[in-house]
MIVEX-449020 format. One line per 2 residues: their letters; for each residue x, y, z of C-alpha. Coordinates in steps of 0.001 Angstrom, whole numbers, plus 500000, padded with zeros to 6 digits. Layout:
// residues N
A	X Y Z; ... $
END
This chain:
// residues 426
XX	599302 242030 208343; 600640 240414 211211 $
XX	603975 238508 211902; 605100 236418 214990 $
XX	608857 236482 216103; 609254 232904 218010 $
XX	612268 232155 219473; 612147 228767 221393 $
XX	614701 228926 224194; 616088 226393 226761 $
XX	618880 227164 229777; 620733 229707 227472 $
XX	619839 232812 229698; 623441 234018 228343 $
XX	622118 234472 224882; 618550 235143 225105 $
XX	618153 238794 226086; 620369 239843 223013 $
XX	618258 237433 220934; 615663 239093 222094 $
XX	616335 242579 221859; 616447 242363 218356 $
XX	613265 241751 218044; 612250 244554 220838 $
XX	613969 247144 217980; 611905 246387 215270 $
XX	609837 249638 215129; 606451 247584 213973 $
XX	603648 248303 216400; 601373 244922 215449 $
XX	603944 242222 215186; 604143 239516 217562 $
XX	607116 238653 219468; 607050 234725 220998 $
XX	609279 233625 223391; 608764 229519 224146 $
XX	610381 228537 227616; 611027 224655 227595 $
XX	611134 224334 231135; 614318 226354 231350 $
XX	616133 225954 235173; 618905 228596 234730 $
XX	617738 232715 235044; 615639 232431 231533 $
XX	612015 232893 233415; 613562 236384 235177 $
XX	614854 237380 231784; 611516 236779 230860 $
XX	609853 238034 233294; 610969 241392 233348 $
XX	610270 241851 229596; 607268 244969 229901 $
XX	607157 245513 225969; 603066 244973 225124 $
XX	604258 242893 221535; 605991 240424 224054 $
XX	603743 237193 224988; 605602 234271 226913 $
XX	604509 230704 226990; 606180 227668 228489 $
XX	606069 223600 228185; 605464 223295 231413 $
XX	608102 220298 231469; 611454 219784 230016 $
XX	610547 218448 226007; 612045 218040 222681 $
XX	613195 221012 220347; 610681 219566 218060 $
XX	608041 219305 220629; 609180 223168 221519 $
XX	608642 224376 217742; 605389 222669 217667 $
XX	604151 224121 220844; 604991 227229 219663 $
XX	603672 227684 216439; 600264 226167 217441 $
XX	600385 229312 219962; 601550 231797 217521 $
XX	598388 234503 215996; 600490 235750 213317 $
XX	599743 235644 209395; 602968 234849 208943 $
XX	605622 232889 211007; 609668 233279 211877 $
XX	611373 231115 213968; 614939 232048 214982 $
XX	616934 230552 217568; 617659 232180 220877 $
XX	621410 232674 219516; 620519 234434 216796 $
XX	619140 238087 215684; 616814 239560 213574 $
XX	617327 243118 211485; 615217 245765 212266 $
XX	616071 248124 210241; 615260 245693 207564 $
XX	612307 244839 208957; 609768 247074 207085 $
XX	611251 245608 203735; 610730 242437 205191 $
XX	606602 243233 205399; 605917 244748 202254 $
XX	607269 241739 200185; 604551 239719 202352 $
XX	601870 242613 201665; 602447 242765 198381 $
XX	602961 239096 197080; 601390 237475 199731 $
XX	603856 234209 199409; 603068 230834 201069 $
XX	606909 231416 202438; 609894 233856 201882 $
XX	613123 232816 202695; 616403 234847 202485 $
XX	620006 234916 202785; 621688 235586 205439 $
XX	625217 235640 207372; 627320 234059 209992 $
XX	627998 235306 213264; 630374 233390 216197 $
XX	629771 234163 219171; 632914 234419 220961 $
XX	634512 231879 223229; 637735 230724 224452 $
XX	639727 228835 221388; 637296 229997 218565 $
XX	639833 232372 216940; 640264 235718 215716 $
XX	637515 235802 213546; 634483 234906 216303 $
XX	632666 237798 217374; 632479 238897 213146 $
XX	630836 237223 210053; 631087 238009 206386 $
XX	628910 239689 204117; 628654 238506 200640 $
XX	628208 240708 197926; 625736 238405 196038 $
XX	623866 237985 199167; 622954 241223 199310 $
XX	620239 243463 197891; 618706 241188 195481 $
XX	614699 241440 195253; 612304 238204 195901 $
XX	612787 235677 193002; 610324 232610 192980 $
XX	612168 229544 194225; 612065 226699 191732 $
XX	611007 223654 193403; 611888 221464 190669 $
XX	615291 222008 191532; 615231 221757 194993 $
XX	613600 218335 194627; 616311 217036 192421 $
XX	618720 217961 194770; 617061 216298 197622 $
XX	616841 213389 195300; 620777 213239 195097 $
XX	621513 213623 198465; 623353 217420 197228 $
XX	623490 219258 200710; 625623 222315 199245 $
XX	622612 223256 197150; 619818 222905 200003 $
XX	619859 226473 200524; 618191 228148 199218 $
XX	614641 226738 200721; 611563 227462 201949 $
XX	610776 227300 205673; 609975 228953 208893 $
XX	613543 229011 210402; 615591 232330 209039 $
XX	612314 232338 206723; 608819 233140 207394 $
XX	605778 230907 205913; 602403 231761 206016 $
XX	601231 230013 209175; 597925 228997 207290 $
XX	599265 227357 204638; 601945 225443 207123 $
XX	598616 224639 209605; 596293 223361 206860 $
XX	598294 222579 203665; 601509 220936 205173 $
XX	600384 219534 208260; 599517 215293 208760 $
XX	595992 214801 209220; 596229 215010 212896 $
XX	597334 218438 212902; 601064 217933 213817 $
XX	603041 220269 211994; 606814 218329 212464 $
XX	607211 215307 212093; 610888 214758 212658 $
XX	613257 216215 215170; 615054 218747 212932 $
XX	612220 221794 212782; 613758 223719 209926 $
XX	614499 220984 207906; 611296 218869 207956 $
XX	609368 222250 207294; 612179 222862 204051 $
XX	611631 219083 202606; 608097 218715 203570 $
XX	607344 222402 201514; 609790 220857 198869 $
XX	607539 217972 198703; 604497 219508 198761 $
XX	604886 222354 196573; 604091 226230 196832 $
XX	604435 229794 195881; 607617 230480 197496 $
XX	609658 233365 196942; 613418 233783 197697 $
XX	615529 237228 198483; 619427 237362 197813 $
XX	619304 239620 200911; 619919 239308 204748 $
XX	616596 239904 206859; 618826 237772 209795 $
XX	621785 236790 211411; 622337 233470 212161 $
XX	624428 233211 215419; 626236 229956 216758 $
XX	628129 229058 220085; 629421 226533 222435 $
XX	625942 226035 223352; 623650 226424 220198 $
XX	621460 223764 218961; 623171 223152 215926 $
XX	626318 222630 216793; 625278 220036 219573 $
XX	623691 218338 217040; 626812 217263 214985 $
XX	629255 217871 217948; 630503 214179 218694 $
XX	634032 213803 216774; 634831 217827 216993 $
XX	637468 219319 218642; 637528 219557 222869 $
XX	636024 222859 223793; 633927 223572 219983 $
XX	630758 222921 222374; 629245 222141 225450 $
XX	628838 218490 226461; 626115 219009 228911 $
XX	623845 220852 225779; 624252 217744 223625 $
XX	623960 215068 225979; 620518 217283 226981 $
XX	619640 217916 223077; 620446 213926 222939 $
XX	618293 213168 225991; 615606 215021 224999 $
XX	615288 213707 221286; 615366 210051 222882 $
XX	612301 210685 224914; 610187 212431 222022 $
XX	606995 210057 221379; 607437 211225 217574 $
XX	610476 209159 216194; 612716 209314 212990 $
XX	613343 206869 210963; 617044 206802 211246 $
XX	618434 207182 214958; 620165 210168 216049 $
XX	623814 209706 215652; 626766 212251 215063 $
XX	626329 213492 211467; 624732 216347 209731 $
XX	624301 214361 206602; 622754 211487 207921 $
XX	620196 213431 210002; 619074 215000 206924 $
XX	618798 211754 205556; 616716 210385 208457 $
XX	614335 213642 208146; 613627 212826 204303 $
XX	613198 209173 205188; 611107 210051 207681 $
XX	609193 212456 205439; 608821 209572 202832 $
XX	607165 207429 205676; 604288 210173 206642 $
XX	603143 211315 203042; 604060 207883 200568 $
XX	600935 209695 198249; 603512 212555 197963 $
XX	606849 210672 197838; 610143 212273 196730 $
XX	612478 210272 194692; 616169 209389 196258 $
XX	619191 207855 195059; 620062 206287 198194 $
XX	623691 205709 196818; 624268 209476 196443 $
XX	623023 209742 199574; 625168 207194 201407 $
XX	627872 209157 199262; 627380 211984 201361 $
XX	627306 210406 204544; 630562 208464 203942 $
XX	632424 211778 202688; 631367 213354 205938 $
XX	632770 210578 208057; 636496 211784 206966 $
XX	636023 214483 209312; 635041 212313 211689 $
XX	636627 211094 214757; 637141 207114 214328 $
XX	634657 205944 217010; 631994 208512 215833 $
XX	632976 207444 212193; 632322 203354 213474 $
XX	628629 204414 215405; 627675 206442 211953 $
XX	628360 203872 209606; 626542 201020 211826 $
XX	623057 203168 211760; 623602 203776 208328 $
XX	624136 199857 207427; 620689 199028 209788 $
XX	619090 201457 207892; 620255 199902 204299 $
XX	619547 197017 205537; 615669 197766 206918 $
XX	615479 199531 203734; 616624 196918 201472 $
XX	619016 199399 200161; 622195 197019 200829 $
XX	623266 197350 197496; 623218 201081 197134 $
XX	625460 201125 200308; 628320 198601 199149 $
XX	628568 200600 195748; 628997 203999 197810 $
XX	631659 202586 200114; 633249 200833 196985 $
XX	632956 203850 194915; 632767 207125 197263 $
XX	632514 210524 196204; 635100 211643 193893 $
XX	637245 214286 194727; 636270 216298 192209 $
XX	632693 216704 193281; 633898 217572 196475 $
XX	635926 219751 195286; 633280 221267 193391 $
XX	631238 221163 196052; 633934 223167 197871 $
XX	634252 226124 195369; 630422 226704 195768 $
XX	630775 226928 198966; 633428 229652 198924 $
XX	633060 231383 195462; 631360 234321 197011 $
XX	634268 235149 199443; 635999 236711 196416 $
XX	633794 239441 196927; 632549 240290 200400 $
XX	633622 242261 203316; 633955 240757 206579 $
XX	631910 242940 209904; 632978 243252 213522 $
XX	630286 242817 215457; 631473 244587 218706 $
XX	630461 248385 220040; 631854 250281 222840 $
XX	634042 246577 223723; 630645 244214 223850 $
XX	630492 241812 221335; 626754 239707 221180 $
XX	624380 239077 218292; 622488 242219 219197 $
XX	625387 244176 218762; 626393 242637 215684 $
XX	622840 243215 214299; 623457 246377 214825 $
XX	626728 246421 212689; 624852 244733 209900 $
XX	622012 246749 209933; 624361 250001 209746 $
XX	626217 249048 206702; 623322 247503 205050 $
XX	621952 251410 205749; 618384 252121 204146 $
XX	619113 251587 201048; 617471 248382 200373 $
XX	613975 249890 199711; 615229 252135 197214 $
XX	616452 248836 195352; 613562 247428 195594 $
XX	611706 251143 194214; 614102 250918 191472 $
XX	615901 254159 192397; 619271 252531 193561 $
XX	620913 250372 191178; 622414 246907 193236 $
XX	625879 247447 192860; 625817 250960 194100 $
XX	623749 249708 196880; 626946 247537 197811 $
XX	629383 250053 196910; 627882 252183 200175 $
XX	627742 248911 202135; 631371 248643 201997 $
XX	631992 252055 202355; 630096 252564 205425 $
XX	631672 249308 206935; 634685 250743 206234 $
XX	634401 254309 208115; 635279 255326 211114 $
XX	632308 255288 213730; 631967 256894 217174 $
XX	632594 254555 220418; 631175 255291 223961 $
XX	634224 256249 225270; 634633 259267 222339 $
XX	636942 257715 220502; 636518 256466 216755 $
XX	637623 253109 215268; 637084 251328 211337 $
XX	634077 250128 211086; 634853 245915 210476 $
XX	637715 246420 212927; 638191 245433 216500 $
END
């Protein structure tokens, strides 16, 4: 069995080669490692270039596209069975690789997805804890569970964004690239449809149904920074210096000029651009429609505004009343702005969200003073140790699985320079 590692990439030559390298260390002789240049103009094509690995293929646009032009190109190019997209930010274990591939061998899923951390990279004014993430002891060392769709359809129903992870997909997932080519594609072949990848290949799996399974487990790290995708995408109404304002005005730019539109406009909020990709999903399958409760919905929207800037807060809420009002979903929208989320759900909402901090150890992700998602991989992938497969042999109970994890994270290790420091300590 084969797998394809695609990272897209775009003018973020200061991420890219420890993106990369992850990959480079998985010790997997037939996997595929993708690297999709969208007409990058900083040094990405040398970084590129010198790659000599024989798993390494490079392809490029050709011209300066969309992220969701970018994803497609890339996984029409791909030759694996499977599929993982991560971004050029972020890392991939290899020590947990091998796991990884015999939960595909053996179940042969339409997707696996899995839980992973958070890493920031570090920057000027992001804190003491950048440059770490936390691991979560429920996260960790759990075996592949089928996801129940039924759920996860309810949930996009209601607008419930806290509960959309868990979900199948290709981004920090994998998905059988056959069953995303000929069972979830339109009938043109286009595999997105909206310009979120990830989550128009979550909802439209959601919609469409599938044997997915799910692993309380990281087989990832998911890495952000001034520059990443993500956090141009809701970056209007954040603090000065939280991103880059040349990647979002290009994200922005680039969006704008895709021939494939969403239904909703791009404007600054998470919420509503999920909303716009499930509208948008509605529009291209109506024989497979999901159900939504457009006031929960607009519930959500509104209770992200509060964190909102009040110029970004004005721009949101004017898309959102065009689209109630192209919808003929006026009504829904006056009783969410009359009636917004209570506090309690929020606060609810809120305790989900943080419940597993109670237990979890947080990871430094530097060695020998450098501090990047490859060597934060590596700190993962050390206290994580090898003890994952004997979980999933049954010869290693899951707690005492964890009780290593934090024990290794907490001993001393060997630097460069001879000395030692705590592991999970700068």
């Amino acid at each position: 069995m084969r797998v394809s590692v695609i990272i897209p990439t775009r003018d973020r030559a200061e991420y890219l080669p420890h993106a990369l390298a992850t990959a480079l260390a998985i010790p997997d002789g037939e996997i595929e490692i993708l690297v999709s240049d969208n007409a990058s103009t900083d040094a990405t094509p040398d970084i590129i270039a010198a790659q000599t690995d024989s798993r390494f293929r490079a392809i490029a646009t050709g011209r300066r596209v969309s992220m969701r032009q970018n994803f497609e190109f890339a996984l029409e190019e791909a030759r694996g069975d499977y599929v993982i997209v991560f971004g050029d930010d972020d890392g991939i274990l290899p020590a947990q690789f091998a796991n990884l591939l015999s939960i595909l061998e053996r179940d042969a899923p339409d997707g696996l997805s899995w839980d992973y951390p958070v890493y920031g990279w570090p920057a000027l004014g992001r804190g003491a804890k950048a440059g770490s993430f936390r691991l979560v002891r429920g996260r960790t060392f759990g075996g592949p569970e089928p996801l129940d769709l039924g759920d996860r359809r309810t949930m996009l129903a209601r607008g419930q964004l806290h509960r959309f992870h868990p979900a199948p997909g290709i981004y920090h997932a994998c998905m059988s690239r056959r069953f995303l080519r000929e069972t979830l594609a339109a009938p043109d072949g286009t595999m997105i449809l909206a310009r979120s990848p990830d989550t128009w290949v979550s909802m439209r799996a959601i919609q469409h149904g599938g044997r997915f399974l799910h692993c309380r487990h990281p087989f990832s790290l998911n890495g952000f920074g001034t520059r990443s995708t993500g956090t141009s995408f809701g970056a209007r109404g954040r603090a000065e210096g939280s991103h880059d304002a040349s990647a979002n005005a290009a994200f922005v730019a680039e969006s704008q000029a895709d021939p494939v539109e969403d239904v909703i406009p791009l404007a600054g909020s998470v919420p509503l651009g999920f909303l716009s990709t499930l509208e948008t999903l509605r529009l291209h399958f109506p024989d497979e429609d999901v159900r939504i409760a457009h006031v929960d919905w607009y519930r959500t929207v509104i209770n992200d505004l509060r964190k909102k800037d009040p110029d970004t807060a004005e721009e949101v809420m004017a898309v959102m009343t065009a689209h109630a009002q192209a919808t003929g979903t006026d009504a829904a929208l006056d009783m969410a702005r009359a009636r917004p989320r209570s506090w309690l759900v929020q606060a609810r909402a809120l305790w989900h969200k943080n419940a597993d901090k109670l237990a979890s150890i947080r990871v430094d992700g530097a060695a020998d003073g450098v501090n990047t998602i490859a060597t934060a991989v590596a700190a993962l992938d050390r206290a994580l140790g090898a003890d994952y497969r004997a979980v999933l042999s049954g010869d290693l109970a899951r707690g005492a699985a964890w009780t290593n994890t934090r024990r290794r994270n907490e001993a001393p290790i060997r630097t460069g320079a001879g000395e030692t420091k705590q592991e999970g300590q700068t």
